[in-house]
C-alpha positions in Angstrom: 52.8 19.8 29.4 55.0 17.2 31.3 52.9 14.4 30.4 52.4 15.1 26.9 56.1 15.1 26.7 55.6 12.1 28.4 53.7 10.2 25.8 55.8 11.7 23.1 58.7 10.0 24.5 57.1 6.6 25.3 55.6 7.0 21.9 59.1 7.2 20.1 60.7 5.0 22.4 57.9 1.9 21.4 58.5 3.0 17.3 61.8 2.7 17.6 61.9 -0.7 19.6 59.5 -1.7 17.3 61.7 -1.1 14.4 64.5 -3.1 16.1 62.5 -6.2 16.4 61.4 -5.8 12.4 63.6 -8.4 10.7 66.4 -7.4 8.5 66.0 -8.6 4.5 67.3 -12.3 4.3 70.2 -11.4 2.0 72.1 -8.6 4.3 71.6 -11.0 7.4 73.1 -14.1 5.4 75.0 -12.9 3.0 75.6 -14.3 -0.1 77.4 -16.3 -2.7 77.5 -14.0 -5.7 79.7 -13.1 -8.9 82.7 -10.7 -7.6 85.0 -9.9 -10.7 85.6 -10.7 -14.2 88.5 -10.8 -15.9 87.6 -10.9 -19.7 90.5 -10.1 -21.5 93.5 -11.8 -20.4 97.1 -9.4 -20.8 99.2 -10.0 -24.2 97.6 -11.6 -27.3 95.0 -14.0 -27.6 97.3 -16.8 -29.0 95.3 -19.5 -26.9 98.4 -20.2 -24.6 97.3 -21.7 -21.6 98.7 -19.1 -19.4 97.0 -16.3 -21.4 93.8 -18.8 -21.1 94.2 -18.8 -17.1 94.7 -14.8 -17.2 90.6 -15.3 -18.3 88.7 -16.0 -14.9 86.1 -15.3 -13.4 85.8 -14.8 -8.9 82.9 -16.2 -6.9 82.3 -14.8 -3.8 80.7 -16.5 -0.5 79.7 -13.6 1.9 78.0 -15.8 4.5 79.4 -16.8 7.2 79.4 -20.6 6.5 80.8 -22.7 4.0 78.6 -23.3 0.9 78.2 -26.3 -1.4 78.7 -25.3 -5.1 78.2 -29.1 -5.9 75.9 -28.5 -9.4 76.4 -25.0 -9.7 77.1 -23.7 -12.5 78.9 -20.8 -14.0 77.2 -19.5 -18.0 78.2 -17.1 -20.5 75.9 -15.5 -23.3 77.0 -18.1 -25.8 76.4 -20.8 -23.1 79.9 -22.4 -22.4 79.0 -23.6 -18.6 81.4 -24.5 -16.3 79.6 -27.1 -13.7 81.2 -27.4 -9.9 81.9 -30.7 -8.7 81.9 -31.6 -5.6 83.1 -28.3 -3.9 82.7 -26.5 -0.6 83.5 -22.3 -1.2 84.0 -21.6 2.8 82.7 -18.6 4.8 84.1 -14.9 3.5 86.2 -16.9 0.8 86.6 -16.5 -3.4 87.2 -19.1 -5.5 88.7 -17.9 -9.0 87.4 -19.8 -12.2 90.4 -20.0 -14.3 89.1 -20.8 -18.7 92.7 -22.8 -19.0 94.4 -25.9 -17.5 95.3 -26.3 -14.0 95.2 -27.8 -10.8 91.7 -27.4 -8.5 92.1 -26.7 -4.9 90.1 -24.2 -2.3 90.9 -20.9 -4.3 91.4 -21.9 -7.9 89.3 -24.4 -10.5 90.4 -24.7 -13.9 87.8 -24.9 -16.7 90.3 -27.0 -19.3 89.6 -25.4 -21.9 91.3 -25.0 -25.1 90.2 -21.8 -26.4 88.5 -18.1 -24.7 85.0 -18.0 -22.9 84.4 -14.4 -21.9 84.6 -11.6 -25.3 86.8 -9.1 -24.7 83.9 -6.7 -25.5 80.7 -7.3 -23.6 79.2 -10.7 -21.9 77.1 -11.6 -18.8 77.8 -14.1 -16.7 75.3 -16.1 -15.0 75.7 -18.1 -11.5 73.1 -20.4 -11.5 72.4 -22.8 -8.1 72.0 -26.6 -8.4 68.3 -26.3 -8.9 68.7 -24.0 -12.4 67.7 -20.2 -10.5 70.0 -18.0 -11.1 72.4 -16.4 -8.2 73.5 -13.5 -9.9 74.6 -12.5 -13.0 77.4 -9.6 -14.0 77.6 -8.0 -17.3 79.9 -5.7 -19.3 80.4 -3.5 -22.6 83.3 -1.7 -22.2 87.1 -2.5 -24.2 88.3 0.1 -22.3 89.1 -2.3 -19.1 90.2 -5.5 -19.1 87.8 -6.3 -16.3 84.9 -5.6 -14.3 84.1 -5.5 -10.9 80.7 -7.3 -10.2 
């Protein structure tokens, strides 16, 4: 009895190292850099203002734990306004809002400069899409109930 408890125990003991030395999926180890929020309609009246144009953005998360080059990237909505990243460095754990209006770039704001709305207040997806054309991620949403929608 003693050694078949024996062997039991040895037994579970080598599954369960053996499940420790499995690697863990790519993505949870590293992380990602991935669509976090969308902020389609923008508060007050769509008048075009460009502070009711900047209330429109769109946040980019990095979730690895190094900085990432979003030089080429490129940010696409269903009727295929695309925003494309210049030379630009999103660091480790950090979000970078995409503003559709006028501004000033530095580490946690880019401005789009543009002169009229990207995202319908309604439904659109949003596509992330790396240097090379594959896509990131992409977000979606139907709703007028919200003005936004976590992704």
């Amino acid at each position: 009895m003693l050694q078949t408890r024996t062997l039991a125990a040895a037994a579970a003991a080598a599954s369960l190292i053996g499940l420790a030395l499995l690697p863990a999926p790519a993505q949870a180890a590293a992380g990602s850099v991935h669509l976090y929020k969308i902020y389609y309609d923008s508060p007050g009246s769509d008048r075009g203002s460009n502070v009711s144009l900047n209330g429109e953005y769109v946040q980019i998360r990095n979730t690895t734990t190094k900085a990432v080059s979003l030089k080429g990237w490129t940010l696409v909505d269903a009727k295929n306004h695309k925003y494309v990243f210049p030379t630009y460095s999103l660091g480790a754990g950090k979000v970078v809002t995409v503003h559709t209006g006028q501004g000033t770039n530095n580490a946690a704001h880019r401005y789009q400069a543009r002169k009229w709305y990207v995202w319908n207040n309604d439904k659109d997806t949003a596509w992330l899409k790396r240097s090379t054309g594959t896509t990131a991620d992409t977000c979606s949403y139907n709703s007028t109930r919200v003005d936004y929608r976590m992704c």
